[in-house]
N, C-alpha and C positions, 0 to 999 in steps of 0.2 A: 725249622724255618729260620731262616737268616734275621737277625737286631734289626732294625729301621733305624739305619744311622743319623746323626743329627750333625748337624753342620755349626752351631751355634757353638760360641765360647767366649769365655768368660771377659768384660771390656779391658783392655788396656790400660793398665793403671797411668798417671803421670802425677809428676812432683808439682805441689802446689802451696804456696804459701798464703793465698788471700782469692774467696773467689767472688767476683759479685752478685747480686742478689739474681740475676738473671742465669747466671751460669749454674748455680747452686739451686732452681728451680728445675732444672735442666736434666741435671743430674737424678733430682730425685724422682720425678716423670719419668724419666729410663727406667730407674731403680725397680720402680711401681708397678710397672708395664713388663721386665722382666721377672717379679714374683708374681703376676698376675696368670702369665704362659707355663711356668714353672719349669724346673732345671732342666727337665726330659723337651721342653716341645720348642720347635722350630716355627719360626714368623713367615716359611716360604712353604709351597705345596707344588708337589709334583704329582700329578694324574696322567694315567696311562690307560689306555685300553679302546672301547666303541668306539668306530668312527659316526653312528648314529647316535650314541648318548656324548658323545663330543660336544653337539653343537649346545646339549642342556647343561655339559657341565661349564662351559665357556660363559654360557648369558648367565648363569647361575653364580660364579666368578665374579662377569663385572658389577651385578649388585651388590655381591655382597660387600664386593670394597667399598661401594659409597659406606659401609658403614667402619671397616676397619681397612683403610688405606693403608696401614704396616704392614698387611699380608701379602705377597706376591706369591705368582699363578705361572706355571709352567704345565700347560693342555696337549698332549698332544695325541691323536688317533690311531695308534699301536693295532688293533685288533681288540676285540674281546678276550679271547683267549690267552695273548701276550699280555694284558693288563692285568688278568686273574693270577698269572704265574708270576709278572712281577711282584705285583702286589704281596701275593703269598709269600716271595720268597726274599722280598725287601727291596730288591735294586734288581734293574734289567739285566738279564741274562741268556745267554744261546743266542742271541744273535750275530749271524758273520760276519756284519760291518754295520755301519752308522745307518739307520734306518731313515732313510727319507720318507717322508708322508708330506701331503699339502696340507692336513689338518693340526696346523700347530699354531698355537695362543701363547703369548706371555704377557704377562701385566703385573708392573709398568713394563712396556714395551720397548726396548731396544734399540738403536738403529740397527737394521739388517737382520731383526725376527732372530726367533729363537735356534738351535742348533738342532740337527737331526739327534734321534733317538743312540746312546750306543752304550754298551755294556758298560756297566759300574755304577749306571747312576742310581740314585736308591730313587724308590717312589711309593711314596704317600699313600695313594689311592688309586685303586683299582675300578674304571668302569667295565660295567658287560650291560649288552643286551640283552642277554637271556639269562634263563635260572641256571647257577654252577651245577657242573655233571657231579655224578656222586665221586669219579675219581678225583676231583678236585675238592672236594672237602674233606677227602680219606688224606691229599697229599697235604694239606693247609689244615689238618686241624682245626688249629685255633685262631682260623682267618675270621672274620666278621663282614658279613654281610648283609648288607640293609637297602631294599627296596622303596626306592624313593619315586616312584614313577612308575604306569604300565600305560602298553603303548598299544592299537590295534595293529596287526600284521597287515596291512592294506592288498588287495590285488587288482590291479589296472590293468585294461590292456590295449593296443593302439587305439585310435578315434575308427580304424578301417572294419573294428569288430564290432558286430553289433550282439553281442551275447552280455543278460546283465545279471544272470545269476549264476553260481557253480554250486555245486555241493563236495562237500570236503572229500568225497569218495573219487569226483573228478577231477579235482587238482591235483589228487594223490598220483592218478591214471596218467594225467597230462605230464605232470612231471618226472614222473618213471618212464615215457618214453611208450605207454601204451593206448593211448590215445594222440593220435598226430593231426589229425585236420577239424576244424572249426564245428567242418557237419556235423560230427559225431555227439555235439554238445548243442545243437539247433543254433547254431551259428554259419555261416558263409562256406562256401565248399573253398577252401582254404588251409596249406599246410602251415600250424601251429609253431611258430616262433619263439622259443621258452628262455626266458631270458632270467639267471638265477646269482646268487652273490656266489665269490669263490669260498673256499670251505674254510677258510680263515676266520671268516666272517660270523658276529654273534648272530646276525641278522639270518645267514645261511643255515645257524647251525639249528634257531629256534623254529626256522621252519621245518628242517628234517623232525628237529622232536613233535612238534604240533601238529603235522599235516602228513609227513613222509609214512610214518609207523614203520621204518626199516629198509622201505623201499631207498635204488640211492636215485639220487636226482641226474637225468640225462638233460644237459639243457644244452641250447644255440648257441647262446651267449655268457660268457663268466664274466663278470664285471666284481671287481674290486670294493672300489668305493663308492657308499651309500647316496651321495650327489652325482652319480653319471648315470645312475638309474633311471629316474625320471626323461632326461634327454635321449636316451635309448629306446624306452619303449614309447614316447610320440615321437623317432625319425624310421623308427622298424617296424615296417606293415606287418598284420596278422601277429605281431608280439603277443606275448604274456608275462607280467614281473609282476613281484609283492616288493612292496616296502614300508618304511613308516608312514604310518597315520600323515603324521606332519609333512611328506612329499606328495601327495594327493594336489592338482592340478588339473582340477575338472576342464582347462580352455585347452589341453595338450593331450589328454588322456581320458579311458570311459573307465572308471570304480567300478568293480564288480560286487555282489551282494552273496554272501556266503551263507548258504541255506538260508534265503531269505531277508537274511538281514544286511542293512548295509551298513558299510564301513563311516564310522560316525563318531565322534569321540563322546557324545550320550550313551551311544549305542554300548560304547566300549565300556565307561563306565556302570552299564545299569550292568553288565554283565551279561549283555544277551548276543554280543559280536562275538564271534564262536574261538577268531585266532588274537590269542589276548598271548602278551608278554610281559616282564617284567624290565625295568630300568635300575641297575643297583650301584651301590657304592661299595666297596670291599678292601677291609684296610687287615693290617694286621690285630692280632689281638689286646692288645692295650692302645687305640689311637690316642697321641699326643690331643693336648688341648685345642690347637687349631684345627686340626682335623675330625675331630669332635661337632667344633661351632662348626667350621661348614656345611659337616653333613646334616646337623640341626639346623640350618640356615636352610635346606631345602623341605623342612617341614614346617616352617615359617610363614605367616600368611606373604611377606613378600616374593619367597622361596617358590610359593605353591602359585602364584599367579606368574612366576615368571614358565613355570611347568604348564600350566594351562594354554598361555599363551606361544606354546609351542606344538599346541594338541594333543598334550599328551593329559593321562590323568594323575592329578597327585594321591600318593599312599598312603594312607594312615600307618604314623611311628608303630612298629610292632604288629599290623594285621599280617 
C-alpha cells in the first residue's frame, strides 16, 4: 500500500531582531496547534468514494468546522469502489483523465469549486456504501474500516403501481429479468420498468450482495448517480428502483414493504427492515490526527444527529 503523502512543511524561517507582544503570541499559537496535529498530520482532508454517503460526509464536514475552522474539505463522489482503492492505495489511480462528477464540496470554498478528480492526488479517506469485498481487504491489508452509519436499501416504485409489499424472493425474480409484468406480483397488468444503479455504484453493488444471491441484474434503466433516481422512477410509469432510506418521497413515489416490513429508519434500526447496509469510513492504517478527530466527530453526539437527520442510523464505535 502506497505512504499517505503529507503536504505540510516545516514554516519558513525569517530574520528578526525585535518582535511585538502581538506577533510573538502568534507565533506561539502556530507553534502549539502544530505539535498538537503532530509532524505526521495534515490540516486539509481529502475524501473520495460514495456518491450516497457523499452527502453525509459533506454535512458531517460543515459541522465539524464550526468547531475546528483550520481544517479544510475536499468531498467529492468517485464511486464506492474508486474510494476504497484510493484510499487503499493512498492517491487516486487508473483513471484516464480528470474525472468530472457534480458531487464535489470544498470548504473554505473557492471561487469556481473545486477541480475534477485526477491521478496523483493522495486521499485521506475513503467512503463506501457497502461492506468491502473480501478481495479488497486481502488487497488493503492494513486499510481500516469503520462503520459509522447504516442505511435501509429503500424500494419505491411509480405512483401508477399500486403493489405495497414484495418479498425478497420477488425482487430477486424482478430483477433477474424473470418476472416482467406487475400481475405476476397482484399488481396491474402491466410490463415492469426496472430501473437499477450502474455497477460502479456501492448502492448497485450492496444490492447484488443482499438481494441478487448471484443472480445478475437485467434492468430498463442504468442510472449513475444516486440523485437522478428518485426523478426517474416518479416520471417512469410501471417503474421499480431501490435507493437510500433518505431519498424516499412519499408525494412522487409508493415505498414498498419488504416481507412485510416497511422501509422506515425505526424499522431499520430495530433491526427488523430486512435490506440493511453499512455507511463506512476507510483510511489507511495509521490515520493521521485529523483524520482520526473527524471520523470520531461522527460518533459524536453532534456527529450522530447530523446522521440521523439524514435518516440514516448512527453506529456504535466498534459494533
Amino acid at each position: 500500500m502506497a505512504d499517505q503523502r503529507n503536504s505540510s512543511h516545516p514554516p519558513r524561517q525569517r530574520a528578526v531582531t525585535a518582535l511585538s507582544r502581538r506577533e510573538a503570541l502568534s507565533l506561539v499559537a502556530a507553534g502549539l496547534a502544530g505539535a498538537a496535529c503532530g509532524p505526521s498530520a495534515t490540516r486539509s482532508l481529502r475524501i473520495s468514494g460514495s456518491n450516497t454517503v457523499y452527502t453525509f460526509a459533506k454535512e458531517l464536514a460543515v459541522r465539524f468546522r464550526q468547531r475546528r475552522t483550520d481544517v479544510s474539505f475536499r468531498i467529492t463522489g468517485d464511486g464506492t469502489s474508486r474510494g476504497i482503492k484510493f484510499a487503499g492505495e493512498g492517491e487516486v489511480q487508473g483513471l484516464p483523465a480528470a474525472f468530472t462528477n457534480r458531487n464535489k464540496f470544498m470548504a473554505p470554498d473557492p471561487a469556481g469549486g473545486p477541480p475534477d478528480t485526477s491521478n496523483g492526488e493522495r486521499v485521506d479517506i475513503g467512503i463506501s456504501s457497502r461492506a468491502l469485498f473480501q478481495s479488497e481487504r486481502e488487497a488493503y491489508s492494513s486499510m481500516e474500516a469503520v462503520p459509522f452509519a447504516y442505511d435501509g436499501l429503500a424500494v419505491v416504485t411509480n405512483r401508477s403501481v399500486t403493489v405495497a409489499n414484495l418479498t425478497i424472493e420477488q425482487l430477486r425474480q424482478i430483477y433477474a429479468g424473470m418476472i416482467t409484468n406487475w400481475s405476476q406480483v397482484g399488481g396491474p397488468s402491466a410490463p415492469i420498468v426496472v430501473i437499477a444503479r450502474d455497477t460502479l455504484a456501492g448502492t448497485a453493488e450492496a444490492w447484488s450482495e443482499l438481494v441478487m444471491n448471484g443472480l445478475p441484474v437485467m434492468a430498463t434503466t442504468m442510472i449513475s448517480m444516486a440523485e437522478d433516481v428518485p426523478a426517474a422512477v416518479a416520471s417512469m410509469a410501471n417503474s421499480i428502483a431501490y435507493l437510500s432510506l433518505a431519498d424516499i418521497n412519499p408525494m412522487t413515489m409508493n415505498p414498498v414493504s419488504i416481507e412485510g416490513v416497511a422501509p422506515t429508519i425505526e424499522l431499520v434500526a430495530s433491526g427488523r427492515y430486512p435490506i440493511k447496509r453499512p455507511f463506512i469510513f476507510v483510511t489507511g492504517a495509521r490515520p493521521t490526527t485529523v483524520q482520526a478527530e473527524f471520523i470520531d466527530f461522527a460518533f459524536s453526539a453532534d456527529g450522530q444527529a447530523v446522521i440521523r437527520s439524514l435518516n440514516a442510523v448512527p453506529a456504535t464505535r466498534g459494533a
